[in-house]
Wavefront OBJ file of the C-alpha trace (Angstrom):
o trace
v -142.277 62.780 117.298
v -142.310 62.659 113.527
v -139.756 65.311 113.646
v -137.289 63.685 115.854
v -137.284 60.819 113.746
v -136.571 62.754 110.756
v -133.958 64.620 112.498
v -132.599 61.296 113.545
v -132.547 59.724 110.335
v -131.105 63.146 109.137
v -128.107 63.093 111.354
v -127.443 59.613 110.331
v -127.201 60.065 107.076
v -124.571 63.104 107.292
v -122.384 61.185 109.679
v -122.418 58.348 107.232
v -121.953 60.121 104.346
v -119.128 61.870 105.540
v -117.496 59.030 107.763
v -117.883 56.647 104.216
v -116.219 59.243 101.969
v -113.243 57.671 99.931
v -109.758 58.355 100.497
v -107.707 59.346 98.116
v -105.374 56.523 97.263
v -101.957 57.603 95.974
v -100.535 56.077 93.208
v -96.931 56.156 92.254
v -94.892 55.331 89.184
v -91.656 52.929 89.288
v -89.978 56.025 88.673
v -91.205 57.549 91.796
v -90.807 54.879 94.010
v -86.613 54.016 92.928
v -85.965 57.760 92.325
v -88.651 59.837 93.943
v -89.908 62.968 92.461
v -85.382 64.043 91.683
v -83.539 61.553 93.756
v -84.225 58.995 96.182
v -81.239 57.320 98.781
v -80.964 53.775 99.308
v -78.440 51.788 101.768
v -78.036 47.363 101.631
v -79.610 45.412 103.912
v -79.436 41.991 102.878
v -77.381 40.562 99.806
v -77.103 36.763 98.703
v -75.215 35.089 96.102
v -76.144 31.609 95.528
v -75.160 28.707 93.524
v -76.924 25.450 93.608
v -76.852 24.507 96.779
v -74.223 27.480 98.139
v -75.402 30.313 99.512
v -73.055 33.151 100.587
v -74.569 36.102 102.941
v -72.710 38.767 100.793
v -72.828 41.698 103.466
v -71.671 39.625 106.332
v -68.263 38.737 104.242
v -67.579 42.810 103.920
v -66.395 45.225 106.161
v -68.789 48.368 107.425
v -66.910 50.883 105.068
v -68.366 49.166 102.285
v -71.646 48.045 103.431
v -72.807 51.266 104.789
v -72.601 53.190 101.194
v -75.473 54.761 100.041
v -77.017 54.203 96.182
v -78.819 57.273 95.240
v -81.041 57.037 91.614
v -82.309 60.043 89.875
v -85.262 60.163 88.233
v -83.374 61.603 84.760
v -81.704 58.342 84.937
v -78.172 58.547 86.644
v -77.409 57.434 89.497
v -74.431 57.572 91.970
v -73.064 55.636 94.545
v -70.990 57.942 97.786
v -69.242 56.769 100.788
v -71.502 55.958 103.812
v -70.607 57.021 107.309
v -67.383 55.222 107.304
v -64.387 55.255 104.457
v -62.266 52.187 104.140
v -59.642 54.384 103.004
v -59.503 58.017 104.273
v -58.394 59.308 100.965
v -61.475 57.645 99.090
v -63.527 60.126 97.248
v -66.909 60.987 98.833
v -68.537 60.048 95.390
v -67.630 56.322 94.452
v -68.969 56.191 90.800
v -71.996 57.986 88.882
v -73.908 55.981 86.414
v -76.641 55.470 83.849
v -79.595 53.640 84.843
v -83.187 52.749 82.638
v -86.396 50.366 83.516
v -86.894 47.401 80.739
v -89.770 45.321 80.234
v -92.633 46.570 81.203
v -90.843 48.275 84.308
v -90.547 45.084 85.712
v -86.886 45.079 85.284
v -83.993 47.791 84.927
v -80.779 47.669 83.565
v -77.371 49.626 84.801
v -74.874 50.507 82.580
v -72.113 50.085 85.294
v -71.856 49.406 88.533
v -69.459 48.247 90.788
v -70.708 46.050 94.100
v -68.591 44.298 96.604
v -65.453 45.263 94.775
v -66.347 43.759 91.577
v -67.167 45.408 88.475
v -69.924 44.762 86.069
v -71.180 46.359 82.950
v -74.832 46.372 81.992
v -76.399 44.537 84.688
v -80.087 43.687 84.395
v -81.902 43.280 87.527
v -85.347 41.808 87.879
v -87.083 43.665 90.544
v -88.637 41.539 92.983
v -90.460 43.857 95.473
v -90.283 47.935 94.462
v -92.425 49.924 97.368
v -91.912 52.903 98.963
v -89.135 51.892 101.949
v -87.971 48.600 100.221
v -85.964 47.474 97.098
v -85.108 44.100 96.537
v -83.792 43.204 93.134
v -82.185 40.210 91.200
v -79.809 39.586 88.462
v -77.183 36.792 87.493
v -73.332 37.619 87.996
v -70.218 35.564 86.835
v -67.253 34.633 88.520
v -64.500 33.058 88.342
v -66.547 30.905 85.400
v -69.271 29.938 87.862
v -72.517 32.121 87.756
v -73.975 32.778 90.809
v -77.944 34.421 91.403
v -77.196 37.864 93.224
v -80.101 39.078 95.391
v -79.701 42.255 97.037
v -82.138 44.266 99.338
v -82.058 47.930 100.079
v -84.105 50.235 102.793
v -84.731 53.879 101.661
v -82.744 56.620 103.375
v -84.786 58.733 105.544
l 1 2 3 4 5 6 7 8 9 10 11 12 13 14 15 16 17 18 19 20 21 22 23 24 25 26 27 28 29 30 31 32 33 34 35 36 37 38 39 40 41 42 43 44 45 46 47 48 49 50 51 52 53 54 55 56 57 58 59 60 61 62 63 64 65 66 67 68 69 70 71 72 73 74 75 76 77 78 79 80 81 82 83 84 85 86 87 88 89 90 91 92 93 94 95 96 97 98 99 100 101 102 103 104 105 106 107 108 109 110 111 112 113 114 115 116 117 118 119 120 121 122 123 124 125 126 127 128 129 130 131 132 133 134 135 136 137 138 139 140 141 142 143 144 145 146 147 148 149 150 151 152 153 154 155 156 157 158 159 160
C-alpha cells in the first residue's frame, strides 16, 4: 500500500513538473517587428486625416491602384514602396520610390526621410507609433496642407 502511494505521489509530481514547465516567450525588437529579420511587407488598411472636428477616411477617397501598394522596410534602414496588384497607369514602374527610414526616441517613434502617400509628397516625416506588433502597424504624424495641418493616422496589416 505504502508503495502505491509513493508511486502515486511519484507520477504526480512528473506530470506536474513537466505539464508546469515554462514556455519560452519570444521577444522581438522594433526592428524585428517593422522590418523582420531583412524585410518585412506591409499593405493600408485604414487611414484618417483629421482636423478639429473633420475627419476624412483617406483610403475610401482613393482608387484601388493606389490603395493596394505594398510598403516594404528593411531592417538596414531603406525602405521601398512597389505597385500592388493593380497599376493606375500601366506604364508605372513596379517600384514607386525607395527610401531611408530610422526609429527616434526611444523607438517609440521613427522618422522617413521621404515618402510620398496619397499623391502628396513629404520630406522627413516623423511618425509616432501607436500600436507596433507582429500583424499590425498603426502610426501617427502631423501633415500640412493647403496651410491647414491635419493629424494623419494610418494603419497597415503585414503581408503574408
Amino acid at each position: 500500500m505504502k508503495f502505491s502511494k509513493i508511486l502515486i505521489l511519484l507520477a504526480f509530481s512528473v506530470t506536474a513538473l513537466f505539464s508546469c514547465k515554462d514556455k519560452a516567450v519570444e521577444t522581438r525588437t522594433k526592428t524585428e517587428l517593422m522590418a523582420g529579420t531583412s524585410s518585412k511587407s506591409w499593405k493600408i488598411t485604414k487611414g484618417e486625416a483629421s482636423n478639429g472636428g473633420l475627419k476624412i477616411d483617406v483610403l475610401a477617397t482613393q482608387q484601388a491602384c493606389v490603395t493596394d501598394n505594398v510598403l516594404t522596410f528593411n531592417s538596414s534602414g531603406t525602405y521601398d514602396i512597389k505597385e500592388g496588384a493593380t497599376k493606375c497607369n500601366a506604364s508605372d514602374p513596379e517600384l514607386m520610390l525607395t527610401a531611408n527610414w530610422t526609429f527616434m526616441e526611444n523607438e517609440t517613434k521613427f522618422k522617413i526621410d521621404r515618402i510620398v502617400f496619397m499623391g502628396f509628397e513629404m520630406k522627413d516625416t516623423v511618425f509616432e507609433i501607436v500600436e507596433l506588433t507582429d500583424n499590425i502597424f498603426t502610426g501617427k504624424t502631423s501633415i500640412s496642407l493647403n496651410g491647414d495641418t491635419f493629424q494623419l493616422i494610418a494603419t497597415f496589416q503585414a503581408v503574408k
